[in-house]
C-alpha positions in Angstrom: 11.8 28.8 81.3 9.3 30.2 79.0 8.3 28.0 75.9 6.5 30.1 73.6 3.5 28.8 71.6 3.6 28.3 67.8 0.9 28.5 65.7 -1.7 24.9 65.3 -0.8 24.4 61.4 1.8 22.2 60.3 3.3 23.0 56.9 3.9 19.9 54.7 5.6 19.2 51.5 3.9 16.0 50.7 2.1 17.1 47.6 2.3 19.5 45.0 0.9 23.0 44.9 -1.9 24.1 42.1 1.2 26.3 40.7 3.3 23.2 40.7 1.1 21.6 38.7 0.1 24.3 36.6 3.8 24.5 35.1 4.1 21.1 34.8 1.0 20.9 32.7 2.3 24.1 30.3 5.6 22.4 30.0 4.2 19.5 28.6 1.8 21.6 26.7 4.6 23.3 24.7 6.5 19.6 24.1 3.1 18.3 22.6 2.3 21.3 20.7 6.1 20.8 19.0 6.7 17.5 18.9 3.1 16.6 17.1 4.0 18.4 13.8 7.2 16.5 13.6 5.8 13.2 14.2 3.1 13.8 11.6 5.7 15.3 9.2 7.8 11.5 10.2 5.1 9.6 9.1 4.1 11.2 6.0 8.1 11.0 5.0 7.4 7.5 5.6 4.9 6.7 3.9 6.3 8.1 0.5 9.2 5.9 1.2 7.6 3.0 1.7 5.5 4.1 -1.8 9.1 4.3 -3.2 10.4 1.1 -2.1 6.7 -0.3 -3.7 7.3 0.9 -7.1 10.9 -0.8 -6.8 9.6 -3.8 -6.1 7.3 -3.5 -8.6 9.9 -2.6 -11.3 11.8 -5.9 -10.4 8.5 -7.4 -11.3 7.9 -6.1 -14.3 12.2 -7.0 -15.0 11.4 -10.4 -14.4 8.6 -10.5 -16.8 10.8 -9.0 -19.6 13.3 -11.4 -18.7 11.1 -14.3 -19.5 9.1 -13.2 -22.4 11.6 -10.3 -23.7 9.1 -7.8 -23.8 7.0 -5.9 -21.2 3.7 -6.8 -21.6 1.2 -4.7 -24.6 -1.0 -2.5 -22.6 -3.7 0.2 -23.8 -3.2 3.8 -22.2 -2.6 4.1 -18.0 -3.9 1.6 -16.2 -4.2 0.7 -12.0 -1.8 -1.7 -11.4 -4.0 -4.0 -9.6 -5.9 -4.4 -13.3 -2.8 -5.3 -14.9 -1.4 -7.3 -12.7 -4.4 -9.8 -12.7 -4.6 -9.6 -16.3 -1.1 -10.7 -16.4 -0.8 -13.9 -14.2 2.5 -14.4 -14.7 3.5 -10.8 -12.8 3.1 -12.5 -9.1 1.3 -11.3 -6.1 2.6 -7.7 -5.8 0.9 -6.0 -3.1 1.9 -2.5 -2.0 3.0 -1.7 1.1 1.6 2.3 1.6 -2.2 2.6 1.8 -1.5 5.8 0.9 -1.5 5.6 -2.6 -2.5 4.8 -5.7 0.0 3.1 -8.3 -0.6 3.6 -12.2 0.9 1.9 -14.9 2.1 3.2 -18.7 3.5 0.0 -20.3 4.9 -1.0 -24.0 5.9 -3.9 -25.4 9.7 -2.1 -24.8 8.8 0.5 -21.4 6.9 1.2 -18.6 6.4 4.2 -16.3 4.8 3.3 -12.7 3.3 6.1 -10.7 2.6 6.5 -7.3 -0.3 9.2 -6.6 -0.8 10.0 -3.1 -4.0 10.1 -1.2 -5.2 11.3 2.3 -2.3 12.7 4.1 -0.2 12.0 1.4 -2.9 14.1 -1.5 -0.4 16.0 -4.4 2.5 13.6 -3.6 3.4 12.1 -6.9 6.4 9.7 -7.5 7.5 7.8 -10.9 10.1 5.3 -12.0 10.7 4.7 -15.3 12.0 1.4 -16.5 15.6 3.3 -17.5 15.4 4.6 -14.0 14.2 7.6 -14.1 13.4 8.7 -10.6 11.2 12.1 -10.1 9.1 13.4 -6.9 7.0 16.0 -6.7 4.7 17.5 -4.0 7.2 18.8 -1.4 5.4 18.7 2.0 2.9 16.3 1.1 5.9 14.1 0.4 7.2 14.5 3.7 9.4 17.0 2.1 11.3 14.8 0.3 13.3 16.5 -2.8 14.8 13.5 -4.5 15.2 9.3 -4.3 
């Protein structure tokens, strides 16, 4: 018997090929490239809710002061609400939960309007609540695309 001689290199799938790895790194290119717009467009949605759920909170605040005094405290013109909450000592510790904003105040002796103005990612997102409930949003994307609350 003859054995014929085969050739000295041994052919191995132990590791990947550059082409291998080339597809794997495109594949995970295209997920990054869609998922990153979605996730940023998830936080900025959250953020104006969390501004939302901020100028409820605050609200209840300003209900409680009316409850004890029966009016809402005389103010001048818009003011930040951190300057009219330390002017009024009786209003709590409020503090907002989205860094993302800033939060006015318009208050009577009988209303009040808060206002949550948007800043950095969340710049031309503007959200009020009025003290009869009056809910309005405006800004569309840079409220995370949020149309009503």
């Amino acid at each position: 018997m003859y054995k014929k001689q085969g050739s000295n290199f041994h052919t191995s799938s132990a590791g990947f090929t550059l082409l291998e790895l080339m597809v794997a790194v495109i594949i995970l290119a295209i997920l990054a490239a869609i998922a990153m717009p979605m996730y940023s467009n998830y936080i900025t949605k959250a953020k104006a809710r969390s501004a939302q759920s901020d100028l409820v909170a605050l609200s209840l605040v300003l209900e409680s002061l009316y409850q004890r005094n029966l009016k809402y405290i005389d103010s001048t013109g818009e003011k930040t609400v951190s300057d009219y909450l330390t002017t009024n000592t009786m209003a709590g510790s409020w503090q907002p939960s989205a860094d993302t904003f800033d939060y006015k105040l318009t208050v009577t002796t009988t209303t009040y309007s808060l206002k949550a103005i948007g800043k950095d990612r969340n710049s031309g997102c503007e959200i009020t609540l009025t003290n009869t409930n009056t809910r309005t949003i405006t800004g569309g994307s840079a409220c995370g695309g949020l149309a009503s609350w």
